[in-house]
C-alpha positions, 0 to 999 in steps of 0.5 A: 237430757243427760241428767234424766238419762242418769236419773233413771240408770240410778233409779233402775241401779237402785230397784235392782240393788234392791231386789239382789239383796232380799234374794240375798236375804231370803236365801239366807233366810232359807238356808238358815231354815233349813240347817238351823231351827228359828232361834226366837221360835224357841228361845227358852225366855225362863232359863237360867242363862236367859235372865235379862234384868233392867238396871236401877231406875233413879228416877223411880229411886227418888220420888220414893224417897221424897215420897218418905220425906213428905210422910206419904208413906202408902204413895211410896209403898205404890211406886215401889211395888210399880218400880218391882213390878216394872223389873227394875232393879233395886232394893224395893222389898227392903224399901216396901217393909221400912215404909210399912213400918213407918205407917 
Protein backbone atom coordinates (compact mmCIF):
# COMPACT_ATOMS: atom_id res chain seq x y z
CA UNK A 1 0.00 0.00 0.00
CA UNK A 2 2.67 2.31 1.00
CA UNK A 3 4.56 1.72 -2.04
CA UNK A 4 1.53 2.81 -4.57
CA UNK A 5 0.76 5.69 -2.44
CA UNK A 6 4.50 6.47 -3.10
CA UNK A 7 4.32 5.67 -6.78
CA UNK A 8 1.72 7.95 -7.37
CA UNK A 9 3.13 11.22 -5.08
CA UNK A 10 6.27 10.58 -7.36
CA UNK A 11 4.23 10.50 -10.39
CA UNK A 12 2.15 13.44 -9.43
CA UNK A 13 5.80 15.25 -8.23
CA UNK A 14 6.99 14.31 -11.56
CA UNK A 15 3.83 16.12 -13.81
CA UNK A 16 4.17 19.10 -11.72
CA UNK A 17 8.36 19.38 -12.11
CA UNK A 18 7.28 19.13 -15.43
CA UNK A 19 4.66 21.75 -15.88
CA UNK A 20 6.89 24.22 -13.53
CA UNK A 21 9.71 23.91 -16.10
CA UNK A 22 7.83 24.59 -19.58
CA UNK A 23 6.22 27.72 -17.50
CA UNK A 24 9.60 28.41 -16.63
CA UNK A 25 10.71 27.86 -20.40
CA UNK A 26 8.17 29.64 -21.87
CA UNK A 27 8.32 32.70 -19.76
CA UNK A 28 11.81 33.01 -20.56
CA UNK A 29 10.77 32.32 -24.13
CA UNK A 30 8.56 35.05 -23.78
CA UNK A 31 10.82 37.46 -21.84
CA UNK A 32 13.81 36.67 -24.29
CA UNK A 33 10.84 37.70 -27.04
CA UNK A 34 9.96 40.27 -26.05
CA UNK A 35 13.36 42.41 -25.06
CA UNK A 36 15.76 40.39 -27.70
CA UNK A 37 14.84 39.51 -31.59
CA UNK A 38 15.19 35.35 -32.37
CA UNK A 39 18.61 35.29 -32.94
CA UNK A 40 18.09 32.12 -35.74
CA UNK A 41 15.54 34.30 -37.29
CA UNK A 42 18.15 36.65 -38.16
CA UNK A 43 21.47 34.97 -37.91
CA UNK A 44 23.11 36.44 -41.05
CA UNK A 45 24.58 32.93 -42.19
CA UNK A 46 26.90 34.94 -45.12
CA UNK A 47 28.98 37.25 -42.80
CA UNK A 48 32.09 37.53 -42.72
CA UNK A 49 32.12 36.52 -38.94
CA UNK A 50 29.52 33.72 -39.48
CA UNK A 51 32.13 31.38 -41.69
CA UNK A 52 31.78 27.71 -40.25
CA UNK A 53 33.88 25.39 -42.37
CA UNK A 54 34.14 21.47 -41.95
CA UNK A 55 37.68 20.11 -41.35
CA UNK A 56 39.58 17.74 -43.72
CA UNK A 57 37.86 14.46 -44.34
CA UNK A 58 40.88 11.82 -44.59
CA UNK A 59 38.74 9.52 -45.75
CA UNK A 60 37.71 11.35 -48.66
CA UNK A 61 41.87 12.50 -48.80
CA UNK A 62 42.48 8.89 -49.50
CA UNK A 63 40.29 7.25 -51.72
CA UNK A 64 41.30 10.14 -54.16
CA UNK A 65 44.55 9.09 -53.79
CA UNK A 66 44.39 5.34 -54.28
CA UNK A 67 41.86 6.41 -57.00
CA UNK A 68 45.49 8.36 -58.72
CA UNK A 69 47.51 5.42 -58.07
CA UNK A 70 45.07 2.91 -60.02
CA UNK A 71 45.28 5.45 -62.72
CA UNK A 72 41.38 6.50 -62.28
CA UNK A 73 42.12 9.66 -62.75
CA UNK A 74 38.33 11.07 -63.92
CA UNK A 75 36.83 8.93 -60.54
CA UNK A 76 39.37 10.99 -58.48
CA UNK A 77 38.54 14.03 -60.39
CA UNK A 78 34.50 13.08 -59.13
CA UNK A 79 35.10 12.71 -55.59
CA UNK A 80 37.18 15.55 -55.53
CA UNK A 81 34.72 17.83 -56.69
CA UNK A 82 31.92 15.87 -54.24
CA UNK A 83 34.68 16.27 -51.28
CA UNK A 84 34.41 20.37 -52.32
CA UNK A 85 31.11 20.55 -52.80
CA UNK A 86 30.54 18.85 -49.42
CA UNK A 87 32.74 21.96 -47.99
CA UNK A 88 35.23 19.84 -46.69
CA UNK A 89 38.30 21.26 -46.44
CA UNK A 90 41.34 20.39 -48.19
CA UNK A 91 43.44 21.17 -51.36
CA UNK A 92 40.72 19.80 -53.85
CA UNK A 93 41.27 22.76 -56.73
CA UNK A 94 45.03 21.69 -56.59
CA UNK A 95 44.23 18.32 -56.64
CA UNK A 96 41.44 18.36 -59.55
CA UNK A 97 44.10 20.39 -61.89
CA UNK A 98 47.18 17.45 -60.95
CA UNK A 99 44.62 14.88 -62.01
CA UNK A 100 43.50 16.85 -64.99
CA UNK A 101 47.00 16.91 -66.20
CA UNK A 102 47.51 13.32 -65.84
CA UNK A 103 44.46 12.66 -68.00
Amino acid sequence: MAKIAFKQDYEKRQKENRKCSEDLMMRDLEVWNGTKYVAWKDYDFDSEFNKFSLPSNKGYEQLVIILNKQGKNDEAIKLCREAKEHGWAGDWDKRIARYSKNN
